[in-house]
C-alpha positions, 0 to 999 in steps of 0.5 A: 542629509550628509550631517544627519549620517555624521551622527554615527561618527564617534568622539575621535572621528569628529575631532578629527574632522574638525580638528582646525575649528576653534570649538572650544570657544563656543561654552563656558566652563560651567556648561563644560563641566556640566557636559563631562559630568552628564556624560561620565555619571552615565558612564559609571566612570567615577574616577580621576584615574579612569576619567584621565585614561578615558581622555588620553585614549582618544588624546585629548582633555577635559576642554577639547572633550566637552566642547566636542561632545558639545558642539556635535551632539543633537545634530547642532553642528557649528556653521563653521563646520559646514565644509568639512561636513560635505567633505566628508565620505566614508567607505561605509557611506559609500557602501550604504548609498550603493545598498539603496541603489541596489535595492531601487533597481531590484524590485521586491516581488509581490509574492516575496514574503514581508519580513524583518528582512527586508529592513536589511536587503539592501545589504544582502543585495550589495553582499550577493553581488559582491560574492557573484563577482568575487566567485566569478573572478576566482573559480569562473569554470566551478572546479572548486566551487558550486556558486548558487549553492555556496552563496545560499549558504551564507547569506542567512548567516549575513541576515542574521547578524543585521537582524539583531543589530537592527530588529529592536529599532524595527520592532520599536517603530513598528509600535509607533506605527501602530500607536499612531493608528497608521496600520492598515489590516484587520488582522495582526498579520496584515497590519505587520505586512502593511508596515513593511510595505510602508516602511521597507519596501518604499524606498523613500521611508526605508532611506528615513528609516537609516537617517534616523538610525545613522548610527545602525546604518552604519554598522549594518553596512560596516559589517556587512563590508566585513562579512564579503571579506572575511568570505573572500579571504576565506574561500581565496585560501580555500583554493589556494589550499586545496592540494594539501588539503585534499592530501591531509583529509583524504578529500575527494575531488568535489566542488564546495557548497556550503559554508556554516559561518557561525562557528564561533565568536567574531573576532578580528573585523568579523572573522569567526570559525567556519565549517566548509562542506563538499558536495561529497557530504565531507567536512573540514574546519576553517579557522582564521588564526594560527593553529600553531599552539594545537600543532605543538599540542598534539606534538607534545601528546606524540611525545607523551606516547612516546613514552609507554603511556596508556591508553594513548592519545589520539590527535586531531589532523591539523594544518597550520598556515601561521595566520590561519589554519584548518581541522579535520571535522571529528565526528561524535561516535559511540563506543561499542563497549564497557572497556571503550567507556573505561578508556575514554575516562582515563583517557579524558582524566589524564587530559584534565592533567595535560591541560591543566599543567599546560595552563589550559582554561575555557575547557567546557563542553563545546570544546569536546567531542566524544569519537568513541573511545577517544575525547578529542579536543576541539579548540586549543587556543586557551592553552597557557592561558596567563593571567592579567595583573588586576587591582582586586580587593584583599579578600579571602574570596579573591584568595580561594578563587586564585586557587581554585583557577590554578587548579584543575577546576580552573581549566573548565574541564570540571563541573562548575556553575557559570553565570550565578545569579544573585541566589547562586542559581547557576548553569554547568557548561564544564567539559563534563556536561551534556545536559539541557539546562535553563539558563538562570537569567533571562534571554531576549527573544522574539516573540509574535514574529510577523504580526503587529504584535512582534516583540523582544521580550526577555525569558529564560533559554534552554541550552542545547547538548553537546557531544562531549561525553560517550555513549553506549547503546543510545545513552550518554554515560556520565563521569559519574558513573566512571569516576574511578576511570577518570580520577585514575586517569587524572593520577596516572598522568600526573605520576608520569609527569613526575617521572618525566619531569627533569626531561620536560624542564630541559632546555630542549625539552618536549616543552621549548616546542610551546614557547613561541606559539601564539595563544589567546587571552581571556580578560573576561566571558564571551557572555559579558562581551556579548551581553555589552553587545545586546545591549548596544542594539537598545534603539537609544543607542542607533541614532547617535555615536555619541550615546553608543560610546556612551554605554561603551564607556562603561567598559571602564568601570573595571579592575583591567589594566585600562590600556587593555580596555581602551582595546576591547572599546575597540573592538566592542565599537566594530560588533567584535568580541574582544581579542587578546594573545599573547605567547607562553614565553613573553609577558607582554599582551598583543590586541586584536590590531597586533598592538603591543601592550608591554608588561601585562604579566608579572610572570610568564604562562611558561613559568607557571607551566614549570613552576607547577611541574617543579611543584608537583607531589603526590601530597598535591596529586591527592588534594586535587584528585579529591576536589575533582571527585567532589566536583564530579560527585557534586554535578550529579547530584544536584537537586538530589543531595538528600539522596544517599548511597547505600553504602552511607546507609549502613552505617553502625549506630548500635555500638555501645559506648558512653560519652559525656557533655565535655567529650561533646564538647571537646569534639565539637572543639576539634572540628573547629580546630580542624576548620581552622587550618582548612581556612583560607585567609586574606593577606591582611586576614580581615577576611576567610572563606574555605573551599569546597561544594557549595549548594544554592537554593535548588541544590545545585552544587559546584566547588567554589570559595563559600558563599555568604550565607546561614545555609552552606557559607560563611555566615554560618561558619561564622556562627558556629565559630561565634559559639566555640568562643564564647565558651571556650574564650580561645582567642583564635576561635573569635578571629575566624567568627570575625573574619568569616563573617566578614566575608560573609558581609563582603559578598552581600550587596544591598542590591540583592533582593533574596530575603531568605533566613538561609542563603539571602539577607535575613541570614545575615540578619540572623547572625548578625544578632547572634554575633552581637549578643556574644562579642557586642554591638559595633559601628559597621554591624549597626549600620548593616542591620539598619541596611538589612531591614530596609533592604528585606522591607522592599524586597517582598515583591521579589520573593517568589519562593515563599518558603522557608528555605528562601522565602517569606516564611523564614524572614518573618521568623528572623525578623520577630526574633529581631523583635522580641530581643530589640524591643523594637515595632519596626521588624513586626511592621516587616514581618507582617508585609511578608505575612500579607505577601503569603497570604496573597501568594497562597493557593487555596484548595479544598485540601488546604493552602499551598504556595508554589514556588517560581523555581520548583516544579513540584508542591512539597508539605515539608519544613525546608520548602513546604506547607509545614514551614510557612503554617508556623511562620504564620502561626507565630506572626498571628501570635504577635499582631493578633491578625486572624487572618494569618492563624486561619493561612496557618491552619489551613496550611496545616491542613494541607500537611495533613493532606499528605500523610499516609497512614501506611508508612506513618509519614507526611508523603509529597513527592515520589521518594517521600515515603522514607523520607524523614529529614529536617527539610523533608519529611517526618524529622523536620514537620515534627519540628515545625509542629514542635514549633507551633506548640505555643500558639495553637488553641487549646482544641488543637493541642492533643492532635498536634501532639499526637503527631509529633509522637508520631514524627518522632516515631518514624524519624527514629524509624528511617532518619538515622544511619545514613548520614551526619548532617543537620539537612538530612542526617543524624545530627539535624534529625535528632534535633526533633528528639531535643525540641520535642523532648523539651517542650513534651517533657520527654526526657527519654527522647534527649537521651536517645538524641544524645545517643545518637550523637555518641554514634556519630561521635564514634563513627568518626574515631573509627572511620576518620571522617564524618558522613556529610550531606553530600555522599562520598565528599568529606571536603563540606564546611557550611552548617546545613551539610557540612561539618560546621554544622556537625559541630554546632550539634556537638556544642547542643548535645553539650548543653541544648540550654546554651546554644539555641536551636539553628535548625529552628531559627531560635534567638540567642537563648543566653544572652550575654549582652544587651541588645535593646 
């Protein structure tokens, strides 16, 4: 049987068991090459660069290689072999043969309840012994220790750990069980106990079950040796320590009894971060590492308050034992008072400066918490957190995301989205936020645990809170509402860094203390490497060594240094998160072996440190504290940014002033202008983005390089721009279109399956044809559009929006003006898939029909997400095939519009501020639009009434929409569209004058005010067309000549065209 365990032996073990056989001889070169082949086309290792740093880690070629992977695979050992086969022993063998023997000696009582844990109880046996022994040894009078209690302590955190290497491939068998018929019981319960007791309390089958999963038998076993010696190690020094530990943290004379062991990652054989408590009920945590670099830190703090400044930090007690270290256990507390609020935001503001000068990354919210009036940091080990030489693309994206991280963004202090999905659906776990939120990916759980029907499906996860932000009276306070406090905190510590400065840069200064501390480096999230892990708990993966560092293999596939990745194979193949350190004065990289890797930086982390000091302006001090403003401002209104402050409101738009069509258009010239010098290039300027607050889909908002799209990215810019050169024939203007637009080309995979008109592929799509019909068809444009149909053409299915946001609804439009302009079938074959998919989608009522979307909890009538948008989609689908079927969803989506009108406030109500609401993506200014839009392909009977409510949109956008804002979404500048298409197609020419009115306010609220009002209240930093300021001139260049530039905000095709396109 010993050849069925040697399965879970990797490449390099197996060469070096038969290392003096002639393998080699055994296959062709074809059945070589066809092994290499299969096996790195699995691999995603594609590359001869990649390939040859995979074979010279483990030190061998291409013919060793594949005759080995060959010669061993499938159990099909070479006879030759044989003895080196039953010479073979393993610690982890050894420790698996003594577990079985445990647990033959050790009956299961009848009454012990049958679980997934008793798959792994040989293991908990073997570790409870050892732990006995160990204790019993160390402590046999209890001074120290209370051992029954400590133990009970830890052996769930052991359980844990081999429950989710092995409880997939129970669950995988325990299916097969039932599949075969081979369960006794009549309910889901006793046919789960009857497994158990077939398959894990027999011990015969239990040994079958770890011959089969050779490769998770041994992990389990491995890890569970790891888990009894970290234990070991930690609580030998635990008494070793007690003394100073007693005196530091003011520890009573109390034995421990518990150990929580899973603080943290597992790094280094299984060693995580752990809080030892006492039987007096105090606390203190243990961290294996050395806490020299938060001994510096809070070193450097008693400097700086040293110094006068105020208010001043408070440290952590810490002791530091070079290899390891403890913390004293800080405790959330509220704050008593308003000014103790105020002081712990300047206090936490003035951190941000600290960290972020210190190179600090990985701030987020766990790393903080709240005693008070005093945030105290937690974990310090990302300090001078250099970064790794990559070979990344020249982009205008890698461009702004090195800027963005070198700034006090980059420390994780502030809110940023983590783990975007493919629609920018993200999660914020910055050291500003508590909240509970979803995860916008899906988790594996389990689910109908201890029945026959026991599963691992894959769902969404809410996160916990943390304990980082104050409270007062029971309630959390946010930033938000203490900006002020934080960005003054933030200036006050930056100001005294300048005043300090030539101190700080001398050769014995406050930061020499830095320069030989140990600090870790993060070459990628914890979640991706945790992620890998997950997935190497796949039943395919645990029976052989060779199909698990198959899958590791796909490490390779990345822009690392690949001497790092052989290290993080390293330590993925143990159950380890990956760790790397390095020190602020070196440029060299140690694994978590202490294995040197030379010349990883270009720079020093201290260089950074000091050439950011020596950087340091009060012009520079102002830039960040408005990106951290927005940053903050930006967090708390997501899924709000249709809200305005009142102080936004009460902007004037009753000044009298002329304006003329040229001074439109020469505003709209200066915008362009001033986006210009905002523009952040690549090196070769192929490519350019901007940085700033960037919403997706749900209105959430984070400060980012700009996503792709129409709505807020570069595709719309790009547009805009497009426009601006095609009537002034200013070359510079058709360079940022091009380059924009690349980007935005860039950041589009064809894997996505987002067909939204405004953040997804039909977005490109659309200015795709835009672009062309101003500057002509190219090579890569062509093949991108043909790309772009075929990609919305199966990407139906996944739209479950529906809306025209980011939905069906806006496809169709942008695929029949592909139509109408190409002459072409194939986008009304498309258009009308979307169609059918609406009609599928829809839920009838007796009010109407409606579409609920996966992500928004409420149903909304509205242009952007509701009814009013997908009725005229739909009416102009009907239009073009002549399908019934869509006229009658349209109309009856029209109806459930009308549903919600309220003659009281004159206006389309769906949600509980929907009463004044008159904005283009909800209420009044964007349903008149959608009524506008439906104009041409009503029956005639329809036409008075649809008219007559136009009249009355317009009527109540010029009643609440104005004077709060600029922007195309829910300001001025999108509202008065409405007063554009409707004067239009009514012959209302008063309404066009007042729109251009309105527009001559907006105009001279920015000649007095300097700024504009965006979508998003007190951030002037917004570039993108819906909310920002690109957007603001796209209107100016309408309001110049709505003839000339079509409608944005109602999708229209190019009005002017300037080149053919058929």
């Amino acid at each position: 049987m010993k050849e069925q365990f040697l399965r879970s032996l990797f490449v390099h073990e197996r060469l070096q068991l038969l290392h003096n056989h002639e393998i080699t001889r055994a296959f062709s070169q074809q059945q070589n090459n066809s092994a290499l082949e299969e096996w790195f086309q699995f691999a995603l290792v594609q590359t001869e660069a990649k390939r040859k740093a995979k074979l010279e880690s483990l030190g061998v070629n291409e013919l060793i290689f594949g005759s080995l992977i060959q010669t061993t695979q499938d159990l099909k050992w070479n006879e030759s072999c044989l003895p080196a086969i039953m010479d073979y022993n393993a610690d982890w063998l050894t420790v698996l043969e003594e577990a079985l023997e445990l647990n033959c000696q050790i009956k299961i009582k009848e009454n012990e309840q049958r679980s997934i844990e008793l798959l792994v109880r040989p293991f908990l046996l073997w570790a409870n012994m050892k732990l006995e022994n160990l204790l019993a040894s160390i402590d046999a009078q209890g001074k120290y220790i209370s051992t029954s209690l400590l133990i009970s302590s830890i052996l769930p955190h052991l359980t844990s750990q081999l429950c989710k290497i092995a409880g997939r491939s129970f669950v995988l068998e325990l299916h097969v069980a039932k599949a075969m018929q081979e369960l006794a019981g009549d309910t889901p319960e006793e046919r789960f106990s009857n497994f158990v007791e077939k398959h894990m309390v027999d011990n015969g089958n239990l040994r079958l079950f770890f011959l089969e999963y050779a490769m998770f038998a041994r992990l389990l076993s491995e890890r569970t040796v790891m888990f009894v010696t970290v234990i070991e190690e930690a609580i030998t020094r635990f008494i070793q320590d007690w003394k100073v530990l007693k005196d530091t943290f003011q520890l009573e004379e109390s034995p421990l009894i518990a150990i929580k062991a899973d603080l943290g990652d597992s790094h280094k054989g299984g060693k995580t971060v752990m809080r030892f408590q006492l039987k007096s009920g105090q606390s203190f945590m243990y961290k294996p590492k050395s806490l020299a670099v938060s001994h510096a830190f809070h070193t450097f703090l008693s400097w700086i308050n040293s110094k006068g400044f105020y208010p001043e930090f408070k440290g952590v007690p810490i002791i530091d034992r070079k290899e390891y270290g403890y913390e004293a256990f800080v405790r959330a507390e509220q704050c008593e008072t308003k000014d103790q609020i105020r002081s712990f935001y300047r206090r936490l503001g003035a951190y941000l400066g600290v960290v972020h000068l210190l190179e600090g990354a990985d701030f987020h919210s766990e790393n903080i918490i709240a005693c008070g009036e005093h945030p105290m940091l937690i974990d310090l080990e990302t300090l001078f957190h250099n970064q790794v030489k990559q070979d990344v693309p020249d982009s205008a994206d890698v461009e702004a995301q090195f800027a963005i991280r070198n700034s006090p963004i980059g420390t994780s202090f502030l809110p940023i989205l983590f783990h975007q999905d493919e629609k920018g659906l993200g999660i914020e776990l910055s050291g500003l936020n508590d909240r509970e939120q979803l995860i916008p990916y899906n988790v594996l759980k389990v689910v109908d645990m201890n029945t026959d029907n026991m599963r691992y499906i894959r769902a969404r996860h809410i996160t916990t809170s943390s304990h980082n932000l104050p409270s007062l009276n029971g309630t959390t306070i946010s930033a938000a509402d203490y900006l002020t406090d934080y960005v003054n905190g933030y200036r006050d510590i930056c100001y005294f860094f300048i005043e300090n400065r030539e101190e700080m840069l001398s050769t014995d200064g406050p930061l020499k203390i830095f320069s030989k501390v140990p600090v870790r480096i993060l070459l990628r999230t914890s979640q991706f490497y945790m992620n890998f892990l997950l997935e190497l708990t796949h039943p395919d993966y645990g029976r052989d060594a060779l199909d698990y560092e198959r899958l590791l293999d796909r490490m390779w596939f990345s822009y690392l240094d690949d001497r790092l990745i052989s290290s993080e194979i390293k330590d993925l193949r143990i159950g380890d998160i990956p760790y790397f350190y390095s020190f602020p004065d070196s440029h060299h990289l140690w694994d978590s072996r202490d294995q040197k890797i030379d010349n990883v930086f270009k720079e020093t982390a201290m260089d950074h440190t000091k050439q950011k000091l020596l950087s340091l302006t009060p012009e520079k001090i102002e830039l960040y504290a408005k990106w951290i403003t927005e940053s903050i401002i930006g967090s708390s209104l997501s899924k709000k940014i249709h809200s305005v402050e009142p102080e936004a409101a009460n902007m004037d738009t009753t000044k009298e002033s002329v304006i003329k069509s040229d001074q439109f258009l020469n505003e709209a010239v200066r915008i362009g202008e001033q986006l210009v010098k905002e523009a952040i290039l690549s090196r070769n300027e192929r490519t350019a983005t901007w940085i700033g607050l960037n919403p997706n889909y749900l209105g959430q908002l984070g400060m980012s390089g700009l996503r792709g799209g129409l709505y807020d990215g570069t595709g719309g810019i790009s547009l805009f721009f497009a426009h601006l050169y095609r009537i002034t024939q200013k070359q510079h203007f058709k360079k940022y279109s091009l380059a924009a637009f690349q980007s935005t080309l860039e950041k589009f995979p064809m894997t996505i399956k987002f067909p939204s008109s405004f953040y997804g592929q039909a977005s490109v799509l659309y200015v795709i044809t835009q672009l062309e019909n101003i500057m002509g068809e190219n090579k890569e444009w062509k093949q991108h559009r043909l790309n772009l149909l075929d990609n919305l053409s199966r990407s139906v299915e996944q739209d479950t929006f529906y809306d025209l946001l980011g939905g069906a609804a806006g496809a169709i439009h942008v695929l029949l003006n592909e139509s109408k302009i190409r002459g072409s079938e194939q986008e009304i074959e498309i258009a009308s898939m979307y169609g059918d998919h609406l009609l599928k989608n829809a839920q009838k009522s007796d009010k109407g029909y409606f579409w609920q979307s996966s992500v928004l909890s409420d149903v909304y009538v509205g242009l952007g997400h509701g009814s009013m948008g997908i009725a005229w989609a739909l009416f102009r689908l009907a239009a073009v095939t002549g399908k019934e079927a869509y006229r009658e969803a349209a109309e009856n989506a029209l109806q459930y519009v009308r549903s919600h009108y309220s003659s009281e406030w004159g206006n389309w109500v769906d949600c509980e501020a929907g009463t004044t609401l008159a904005n283009w993506c909800h209420g009044a200014s964007g349903i008149g639009i959608g009524l506008t839009m439906c104009l041409p392909f009503l029956r005639s009977s329809q036409v008075n009434q649809v008219t007559n409510e136009i009249e009355q949109a317009v009527a109540t956008t010029i009643r609440y929409g104005f004077g709060k804002s600029h922007c195309l979404c829910h300001g001025d500048l999108g509202n008065l569209e409405l007063l554009l298409l409707a004067g239009k197609y009514l012959n209302r020419q008063e309404w066009v004058e007042m729109a251009r009115g309105y527009g001559r306010e907006a105009v001279n609220y920015y000649q007095s005010k300097g700024e504009y009002l965006t979508g998003i209240t007190k951030c002037s930093n917004i570039q993108g067309l819906w909310l920002g300021l690109s957007g603001i001139g796209y209107q100016m260049l309408r309001l110049a000549s709505d003839k000339d530039f079509p409608s944005i905000l109602s999708l229209q095709e190019p009005l002017v065209q300037t080149r053919s396109l058929r």
